[in-house]
DRENDO-1510 file (C-alpha; in Angstrom, 1 decimal, always signed):
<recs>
REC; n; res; u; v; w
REC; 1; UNK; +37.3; -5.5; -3.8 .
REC; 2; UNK; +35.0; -8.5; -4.8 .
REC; 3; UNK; +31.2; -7.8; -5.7 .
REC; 4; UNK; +30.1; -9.5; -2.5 .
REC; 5; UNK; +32.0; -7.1; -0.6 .
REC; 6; UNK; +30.7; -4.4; -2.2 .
REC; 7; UNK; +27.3; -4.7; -1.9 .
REC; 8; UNK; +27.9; -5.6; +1.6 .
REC; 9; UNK; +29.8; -2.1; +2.1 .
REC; 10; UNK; +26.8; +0.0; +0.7 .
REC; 11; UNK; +24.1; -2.3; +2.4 .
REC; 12; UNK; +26.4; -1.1; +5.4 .
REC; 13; UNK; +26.2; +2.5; +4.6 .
REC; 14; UNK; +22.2; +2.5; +3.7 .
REC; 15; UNK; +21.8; +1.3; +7.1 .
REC; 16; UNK; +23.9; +3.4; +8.3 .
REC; 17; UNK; +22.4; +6.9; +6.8 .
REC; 18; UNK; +18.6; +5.1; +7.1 .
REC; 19; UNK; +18.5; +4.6; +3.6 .
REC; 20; UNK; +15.5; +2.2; +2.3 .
REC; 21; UNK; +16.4; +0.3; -0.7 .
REC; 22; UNK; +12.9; -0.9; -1.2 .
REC; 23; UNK; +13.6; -4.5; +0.2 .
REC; 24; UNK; +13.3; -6.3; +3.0 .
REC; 25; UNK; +12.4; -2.9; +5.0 .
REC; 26; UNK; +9.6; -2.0; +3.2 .
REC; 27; UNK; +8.0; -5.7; +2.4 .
REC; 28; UNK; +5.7; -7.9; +4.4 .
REC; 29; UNK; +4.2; -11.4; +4.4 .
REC; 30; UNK; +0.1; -11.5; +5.1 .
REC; 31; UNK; -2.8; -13.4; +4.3 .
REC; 32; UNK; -5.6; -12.5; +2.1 .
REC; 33; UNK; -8.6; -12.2; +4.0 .
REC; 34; UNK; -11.1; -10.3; +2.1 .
REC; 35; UNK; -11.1; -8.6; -1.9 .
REC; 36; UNK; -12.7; -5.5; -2.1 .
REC; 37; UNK; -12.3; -5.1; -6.4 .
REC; 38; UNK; -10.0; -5.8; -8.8 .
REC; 39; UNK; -6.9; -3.4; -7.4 .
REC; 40; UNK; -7.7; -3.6; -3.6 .
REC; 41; UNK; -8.1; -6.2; -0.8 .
REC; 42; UNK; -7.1; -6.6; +2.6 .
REC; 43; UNK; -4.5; -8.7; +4.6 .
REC; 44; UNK; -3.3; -10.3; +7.7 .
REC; 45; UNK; -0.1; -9.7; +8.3 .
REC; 46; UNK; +2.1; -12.5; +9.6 .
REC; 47; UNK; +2.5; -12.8; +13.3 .
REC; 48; UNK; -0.2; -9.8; +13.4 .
REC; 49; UNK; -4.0; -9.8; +13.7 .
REC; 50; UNK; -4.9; -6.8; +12.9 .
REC; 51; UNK; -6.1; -5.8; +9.1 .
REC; 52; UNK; -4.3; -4.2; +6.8 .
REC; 53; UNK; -5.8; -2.6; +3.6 .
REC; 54; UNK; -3.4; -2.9; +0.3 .
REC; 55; UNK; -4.1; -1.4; -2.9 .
REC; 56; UNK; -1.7; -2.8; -5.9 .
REC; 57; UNK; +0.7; -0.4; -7.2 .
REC; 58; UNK; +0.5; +0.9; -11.0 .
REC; 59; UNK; -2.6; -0.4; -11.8 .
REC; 60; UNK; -6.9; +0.6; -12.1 .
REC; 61; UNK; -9.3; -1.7; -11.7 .
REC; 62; UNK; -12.5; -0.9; -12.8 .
REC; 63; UNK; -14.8; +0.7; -10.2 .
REC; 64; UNK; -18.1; -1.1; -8.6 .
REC; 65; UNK; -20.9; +0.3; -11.4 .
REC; 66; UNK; -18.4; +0.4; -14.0 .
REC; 67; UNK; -18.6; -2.6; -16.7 .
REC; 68; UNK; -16.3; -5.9; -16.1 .
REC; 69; UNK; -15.8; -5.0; -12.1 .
REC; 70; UNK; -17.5; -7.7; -11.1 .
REC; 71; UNK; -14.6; -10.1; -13.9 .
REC; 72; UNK; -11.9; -7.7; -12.2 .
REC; 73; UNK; -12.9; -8.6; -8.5 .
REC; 74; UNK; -13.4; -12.1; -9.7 .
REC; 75; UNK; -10.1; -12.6; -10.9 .
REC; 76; UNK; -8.0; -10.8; -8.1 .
REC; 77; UNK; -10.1; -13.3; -5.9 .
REC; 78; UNK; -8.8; -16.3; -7.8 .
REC; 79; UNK; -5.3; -15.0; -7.6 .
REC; 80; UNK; -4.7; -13.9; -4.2 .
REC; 81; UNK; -7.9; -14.7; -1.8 .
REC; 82; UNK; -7.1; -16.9; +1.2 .
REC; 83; UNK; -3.3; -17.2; +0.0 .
REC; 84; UNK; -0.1; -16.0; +1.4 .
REC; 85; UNK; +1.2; -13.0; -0.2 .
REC; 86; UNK; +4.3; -10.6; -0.3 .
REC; 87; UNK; +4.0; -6.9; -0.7 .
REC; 88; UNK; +6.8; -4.8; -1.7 .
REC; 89; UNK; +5.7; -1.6; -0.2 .
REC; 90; UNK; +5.4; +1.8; -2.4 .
REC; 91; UNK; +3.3; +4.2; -0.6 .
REC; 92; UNK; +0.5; +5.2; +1.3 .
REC; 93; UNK; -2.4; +6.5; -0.3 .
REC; 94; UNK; -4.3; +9.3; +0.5 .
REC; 95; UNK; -7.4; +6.6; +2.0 .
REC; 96; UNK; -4.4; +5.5; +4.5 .
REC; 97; UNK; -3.8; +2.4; +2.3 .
REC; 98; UNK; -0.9; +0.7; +1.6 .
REC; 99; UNK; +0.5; +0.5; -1.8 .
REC; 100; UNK; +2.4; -1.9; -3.0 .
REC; 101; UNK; +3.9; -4.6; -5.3 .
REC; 102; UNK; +2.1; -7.8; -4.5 .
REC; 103; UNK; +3.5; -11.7; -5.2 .
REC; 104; UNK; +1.9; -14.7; -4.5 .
REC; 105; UNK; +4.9; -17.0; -5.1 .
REC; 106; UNK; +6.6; -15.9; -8.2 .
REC; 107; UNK; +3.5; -14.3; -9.5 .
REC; 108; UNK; +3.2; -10.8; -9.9 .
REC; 109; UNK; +0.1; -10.1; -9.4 .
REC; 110; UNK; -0.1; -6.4; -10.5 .
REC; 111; UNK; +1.1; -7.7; -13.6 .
REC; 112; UNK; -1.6; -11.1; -14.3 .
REC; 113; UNK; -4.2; -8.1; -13.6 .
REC; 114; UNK; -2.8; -5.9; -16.7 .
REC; 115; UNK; -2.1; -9.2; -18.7 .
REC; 116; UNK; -5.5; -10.4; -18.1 .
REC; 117; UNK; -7.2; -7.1; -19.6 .
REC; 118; UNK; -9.0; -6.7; -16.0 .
REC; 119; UNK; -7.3; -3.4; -15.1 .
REC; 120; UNK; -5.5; -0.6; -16.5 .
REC; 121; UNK; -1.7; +0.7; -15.9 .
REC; 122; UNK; -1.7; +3.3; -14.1 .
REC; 123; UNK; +0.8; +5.2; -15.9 .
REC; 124; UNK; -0.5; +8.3; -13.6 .
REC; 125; UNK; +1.2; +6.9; -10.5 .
REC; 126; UNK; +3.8; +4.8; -11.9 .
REC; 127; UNK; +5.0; +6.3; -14.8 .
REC; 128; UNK; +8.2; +4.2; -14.9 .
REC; 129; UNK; +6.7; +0.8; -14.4 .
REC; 130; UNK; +7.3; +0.2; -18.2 .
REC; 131; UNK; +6.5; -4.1; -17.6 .
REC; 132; UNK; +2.8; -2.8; -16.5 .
REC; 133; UNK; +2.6; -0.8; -20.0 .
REC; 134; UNK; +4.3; -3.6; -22.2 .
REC; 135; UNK; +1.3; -5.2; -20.1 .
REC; 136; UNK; -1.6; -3.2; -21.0 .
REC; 137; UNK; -0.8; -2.8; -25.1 .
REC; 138; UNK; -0.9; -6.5; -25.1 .
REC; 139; UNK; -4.1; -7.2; -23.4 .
REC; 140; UNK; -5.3; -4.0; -25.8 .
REC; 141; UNK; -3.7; -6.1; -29.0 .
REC; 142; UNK; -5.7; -9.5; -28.1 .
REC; 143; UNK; -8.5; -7.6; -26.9 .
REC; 144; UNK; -8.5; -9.1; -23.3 .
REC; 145; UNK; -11.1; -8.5; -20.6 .
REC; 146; UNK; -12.7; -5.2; -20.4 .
REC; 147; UNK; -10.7; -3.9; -23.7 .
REC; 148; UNK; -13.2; -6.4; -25.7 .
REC; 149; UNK; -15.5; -3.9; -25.6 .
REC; 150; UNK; -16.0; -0.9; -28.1 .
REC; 151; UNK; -14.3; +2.2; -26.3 .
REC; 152; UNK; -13.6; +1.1; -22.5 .
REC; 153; UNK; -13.4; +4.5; -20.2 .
REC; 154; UNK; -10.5; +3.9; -17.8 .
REC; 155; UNK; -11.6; +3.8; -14.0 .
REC; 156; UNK; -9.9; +7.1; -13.4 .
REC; 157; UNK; -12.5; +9.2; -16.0 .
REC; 158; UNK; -15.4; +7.0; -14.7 .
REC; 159; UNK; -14.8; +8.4; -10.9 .
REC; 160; UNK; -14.2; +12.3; -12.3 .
REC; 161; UNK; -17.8; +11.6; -13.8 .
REC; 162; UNK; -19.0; +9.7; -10.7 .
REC; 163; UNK; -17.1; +11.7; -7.8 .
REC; 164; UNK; -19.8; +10.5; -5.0 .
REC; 165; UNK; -18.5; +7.2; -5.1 .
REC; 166; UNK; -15.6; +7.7; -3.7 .
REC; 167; UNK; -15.7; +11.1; -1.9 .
REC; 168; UNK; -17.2; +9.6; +1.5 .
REC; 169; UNK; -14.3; +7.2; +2.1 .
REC; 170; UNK; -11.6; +9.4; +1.1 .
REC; 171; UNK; -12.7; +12.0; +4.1 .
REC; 172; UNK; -13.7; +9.1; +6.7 .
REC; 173; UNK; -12.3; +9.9; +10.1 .
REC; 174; UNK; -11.5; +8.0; +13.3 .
REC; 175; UNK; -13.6; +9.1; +16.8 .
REC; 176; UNK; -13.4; +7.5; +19.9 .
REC; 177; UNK; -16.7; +6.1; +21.4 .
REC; 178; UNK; -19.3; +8.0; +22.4 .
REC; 179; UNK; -22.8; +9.7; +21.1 .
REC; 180; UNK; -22.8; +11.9; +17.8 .
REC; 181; UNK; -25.5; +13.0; +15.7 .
REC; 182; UNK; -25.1; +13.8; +12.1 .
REC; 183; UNK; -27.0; +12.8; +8.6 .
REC; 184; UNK; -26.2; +9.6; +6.6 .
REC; 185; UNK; -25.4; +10.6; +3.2 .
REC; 186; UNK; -24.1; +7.2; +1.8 .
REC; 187; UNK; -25.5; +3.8; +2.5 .
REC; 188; UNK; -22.7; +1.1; +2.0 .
REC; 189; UNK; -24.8; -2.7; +2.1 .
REC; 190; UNK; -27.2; -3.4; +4.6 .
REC; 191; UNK; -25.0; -2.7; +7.7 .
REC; 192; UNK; -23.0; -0.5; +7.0 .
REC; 193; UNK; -23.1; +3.4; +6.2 .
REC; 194; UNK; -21.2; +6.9; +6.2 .
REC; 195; UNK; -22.4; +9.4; +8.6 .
REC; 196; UNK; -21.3; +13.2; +8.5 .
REC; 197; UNK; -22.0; +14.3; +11.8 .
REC; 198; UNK; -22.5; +17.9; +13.5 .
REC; 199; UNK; -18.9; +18.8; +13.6 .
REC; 200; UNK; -18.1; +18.1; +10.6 .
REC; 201; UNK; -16.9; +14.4; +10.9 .
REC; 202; UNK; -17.6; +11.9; +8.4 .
REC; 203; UNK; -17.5; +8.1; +10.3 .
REC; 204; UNK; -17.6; +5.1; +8.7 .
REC; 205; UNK; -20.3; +3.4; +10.8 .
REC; 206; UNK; -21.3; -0.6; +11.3 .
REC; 207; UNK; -24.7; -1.4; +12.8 .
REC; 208; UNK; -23.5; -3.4; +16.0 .
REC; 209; UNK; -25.0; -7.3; +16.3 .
REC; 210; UNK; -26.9; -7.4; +12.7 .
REC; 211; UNK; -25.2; -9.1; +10.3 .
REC; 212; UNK; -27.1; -8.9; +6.8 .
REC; 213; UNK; -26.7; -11.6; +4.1 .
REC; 214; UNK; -23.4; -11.7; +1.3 .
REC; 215; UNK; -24.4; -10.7; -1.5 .
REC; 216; UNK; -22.5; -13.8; -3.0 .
REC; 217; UNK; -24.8; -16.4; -0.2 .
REC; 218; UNK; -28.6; -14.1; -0.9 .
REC; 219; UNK; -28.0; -11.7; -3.2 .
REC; 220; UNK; -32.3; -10.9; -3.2 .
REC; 221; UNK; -31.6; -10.7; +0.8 .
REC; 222; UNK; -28.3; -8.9; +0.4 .
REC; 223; UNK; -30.0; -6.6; -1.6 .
REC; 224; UNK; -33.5; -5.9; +0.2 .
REC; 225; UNK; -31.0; -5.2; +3.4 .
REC; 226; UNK; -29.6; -2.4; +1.3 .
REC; 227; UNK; -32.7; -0.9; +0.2 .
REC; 228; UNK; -34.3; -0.9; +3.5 .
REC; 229; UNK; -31.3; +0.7; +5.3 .
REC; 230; UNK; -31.5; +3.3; +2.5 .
REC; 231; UNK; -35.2; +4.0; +3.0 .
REC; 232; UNK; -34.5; +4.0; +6.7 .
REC; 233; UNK; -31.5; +6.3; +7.1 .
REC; 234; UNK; -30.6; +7.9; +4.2 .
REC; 235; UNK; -30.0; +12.0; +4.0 .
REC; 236; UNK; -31.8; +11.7; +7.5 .
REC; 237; UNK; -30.7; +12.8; +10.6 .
REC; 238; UNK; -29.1; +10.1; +12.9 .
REC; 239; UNK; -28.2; +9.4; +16.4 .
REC; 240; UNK; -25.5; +6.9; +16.8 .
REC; 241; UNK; -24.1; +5.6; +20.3 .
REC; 242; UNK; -20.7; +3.9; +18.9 .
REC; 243; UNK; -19.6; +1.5; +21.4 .
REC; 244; UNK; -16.7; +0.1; +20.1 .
REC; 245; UNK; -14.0; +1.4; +17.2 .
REC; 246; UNK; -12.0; -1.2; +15.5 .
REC; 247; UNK; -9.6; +0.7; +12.3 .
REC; 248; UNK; -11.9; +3.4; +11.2 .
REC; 249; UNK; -15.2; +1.3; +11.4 .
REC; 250; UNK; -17.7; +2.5; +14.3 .
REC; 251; UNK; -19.8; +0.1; +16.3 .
REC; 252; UNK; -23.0; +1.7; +17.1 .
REC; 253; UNK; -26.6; +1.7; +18.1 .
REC; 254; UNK; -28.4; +4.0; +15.1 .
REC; 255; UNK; -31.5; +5.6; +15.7 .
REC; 256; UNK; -34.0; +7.7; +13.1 .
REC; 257; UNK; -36.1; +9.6; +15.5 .
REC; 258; UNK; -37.8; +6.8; +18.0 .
REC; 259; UNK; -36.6; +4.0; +15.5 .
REC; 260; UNK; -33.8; +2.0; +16.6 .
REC; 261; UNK; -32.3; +1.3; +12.8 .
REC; 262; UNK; -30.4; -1.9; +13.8 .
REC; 263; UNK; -33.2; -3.9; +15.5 .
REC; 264; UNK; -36.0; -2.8; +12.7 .
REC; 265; UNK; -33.4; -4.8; +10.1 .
REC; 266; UNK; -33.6; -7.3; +12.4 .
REC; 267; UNK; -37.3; -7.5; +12.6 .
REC; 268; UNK; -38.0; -7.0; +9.0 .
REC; 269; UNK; -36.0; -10.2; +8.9 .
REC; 270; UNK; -32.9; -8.7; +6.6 .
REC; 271; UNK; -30.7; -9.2; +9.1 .
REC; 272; UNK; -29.1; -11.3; +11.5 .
REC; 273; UNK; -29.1; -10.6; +15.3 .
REC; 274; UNK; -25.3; -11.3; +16.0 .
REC; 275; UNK; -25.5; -12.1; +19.6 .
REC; 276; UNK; -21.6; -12.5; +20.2 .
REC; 277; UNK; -21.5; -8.2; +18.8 .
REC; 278; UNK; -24.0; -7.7; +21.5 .
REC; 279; UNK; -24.9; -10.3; +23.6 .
REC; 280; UNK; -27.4; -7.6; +26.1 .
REC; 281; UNK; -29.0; -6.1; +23.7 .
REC; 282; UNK; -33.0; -6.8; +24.7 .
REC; 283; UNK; -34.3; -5.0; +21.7 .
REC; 284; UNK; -32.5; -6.9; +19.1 .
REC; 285; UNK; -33.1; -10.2; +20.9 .
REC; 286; UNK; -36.8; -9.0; +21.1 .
REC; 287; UNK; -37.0; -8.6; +17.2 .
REC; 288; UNK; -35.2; -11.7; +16.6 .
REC; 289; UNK; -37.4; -13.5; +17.8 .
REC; 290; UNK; -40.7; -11.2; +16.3 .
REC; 291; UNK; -39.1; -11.8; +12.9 .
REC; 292; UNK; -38.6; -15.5; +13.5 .
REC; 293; UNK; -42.3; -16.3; +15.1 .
REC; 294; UNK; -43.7; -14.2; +11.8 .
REC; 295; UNK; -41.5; -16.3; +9.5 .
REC; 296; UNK; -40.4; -12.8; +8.0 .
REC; 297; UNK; -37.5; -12.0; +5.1 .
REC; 298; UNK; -34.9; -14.5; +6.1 .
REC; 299; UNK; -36.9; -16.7; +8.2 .
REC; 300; UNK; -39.2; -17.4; +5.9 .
REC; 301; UNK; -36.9; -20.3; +4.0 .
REC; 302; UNK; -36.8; -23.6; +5.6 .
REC; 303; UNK; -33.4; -24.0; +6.9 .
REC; 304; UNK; -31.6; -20.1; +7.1 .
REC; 305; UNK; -27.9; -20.0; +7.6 .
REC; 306; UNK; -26.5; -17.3; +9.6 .
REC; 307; UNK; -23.8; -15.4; +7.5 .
REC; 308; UNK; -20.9; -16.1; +9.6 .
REC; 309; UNK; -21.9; -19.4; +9.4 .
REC; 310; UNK; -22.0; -19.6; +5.2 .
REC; 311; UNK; -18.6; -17.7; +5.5 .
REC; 312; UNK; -16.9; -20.1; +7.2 .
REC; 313; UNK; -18.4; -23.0; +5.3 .
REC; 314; UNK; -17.7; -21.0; +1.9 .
REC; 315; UNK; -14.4; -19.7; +2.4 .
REC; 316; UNK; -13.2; -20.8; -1.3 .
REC; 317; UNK; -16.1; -18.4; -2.3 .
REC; 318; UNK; -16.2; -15.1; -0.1 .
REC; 319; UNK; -13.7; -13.1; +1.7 .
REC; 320; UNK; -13.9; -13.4; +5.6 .
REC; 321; UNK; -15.8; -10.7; +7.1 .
REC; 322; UNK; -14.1; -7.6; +8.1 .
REC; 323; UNK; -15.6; -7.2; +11.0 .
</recs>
């Protein structure tokens, strides 16, 4: 029997028995759309339009807070943003996640990470991926990346010191639309939060028709958005009316008390009205055009430019939005 045959035979017999080899089965084509860090982005996938979120196999970026994330993030961006990419499929995480081997090309990605000194192996979760260590004693050798530094604490000790970082998106859950009341206990960016609500749900929530400036386009903007939101809504008790649920993100109306959260933004001028989100929305048209006529936060420049807008003139520059 020749070597062709044979591997035809026990392809035969895998499919057979519904054995996956790891191959063409578990592997997809998609587009980089948007790069969360250095170990995590998310993907169209070929022929698709919905959003898949991907997480690279055997390998720890460092986490948002922790020194060289923003280099990590920076890199993966260079690598993989915008591009067509191949994941060989390992897993699913316990955030619902894909895990997987990713190739842009004959690049492997996972690795160029390690090499670059931007992430750690993982040896935790992929003990036999012995490339990804040859990787990581390299980078450690020339001092690459984050192991120029004096004693560099690996991602996976920063978030046992730090567990609130992480802890709301692990337990986020998927409702339907509807009214629910609850408190916010973490505040994402300026439109986006985490609300544990009265039965115990914890819902990843958007604030329907703002959108508040990238960080990367206004980071003063970006960053007065987030501290407003926080002042607004934070450890408070919440109302939200979610219109629409797209993934595990919530569409909603929030209100604190008699304040309606998303048109206040609005007014403040941190954020944009996004008419398209909510095109009969009267309050949030009302405050756009309050924040515009007082020349407040963003309106004060001389030519503002809507985020969607600077996203799809900068697309070399920032992921698409995830909305």
């Amino acid at each position: 029997m020749t070597r062709n045959t044979m591997k035809r035979l026990i392809s035969l017999l895998l499919l057979i028995f519904g054995i996956h080899t790891g191959d063409a089965a578990d592997s997809f084509s998609a587009k980089c759309n948007h790069v969360f860090d250095g170990d995590s982005f998310k993907a169209i996938k070929k022929g698709e339009n919905e959003e898949t979120e991907i997480r690279l196999y055997g390998i720890d970026a460092p986490e948002k807070g922790q020194e060289y994330a923003k280099q990590a993030r920076e890199k993966l961006i260079k690598l993989i943003r915008n591009k067509q990419v191949r994941v060989e499929v390992q897993e699913t995480d316990s955030y619902g996640r894909t895990v997987g081997k990713v190739y842009v090309g004959k690049t492997y990605v996972n690795l160029e990470m390690v090499k670059s000194g931007y992430a750690w192996y993982y040896s935790h979760h992929a003990e036999e991926a012995k490339d990804l260590e040859k990787a990581e004693k390299k980078a450690r050798k020339d001092k690459k990346g984050l192991w120029a530094g004096d004693s560099p604490i690996s991602p996976r000790e920063w978030r046992k010191a730090h567990p609130s970082e992480r802890s709301e998106q692990a337990a986020v859950t998927t409702a339907t639309a509807g009214t629910y009341t609850g408190t916010c206990t973490q505040v994402k960016d300026g439109e986006e939060f985490y609300l544990t609500t009265a039965d115990g749900q914890k819902l990843h929530i958007y604030l329907n028709g703002t959108d508040a400036p990238e960080e990367e386009q206004d980071a003063t903007a970006c960053n007065a958005a987030e501290t407003a939101l926080k002042e607004l809504i934070l450890n408070k008790e919440l109302r939200v009316e979610v219109a629409e649920v797209k993934g595990k993100r919530h569409y909603a109306a929030v209100y604190a008390q008699d304040t309606y959260i998303n048109a206040e933004l609005v007014r403040r001028g941190l954020s944009w009205y996004s008419s398209l989100h909510a095109p009969e929305d009267a309050a949030l048209k009302a405050a756009d055009k309050e924040a515009k006529a007082a020349k407040q936060g963003i309106w004060a420049k001389p030519s503002p430019e809507a985020p969607w807008k600077w996203r799809s003139r900068n697309k070399d520059k920032l992921p698409q939005s995830e909305s």
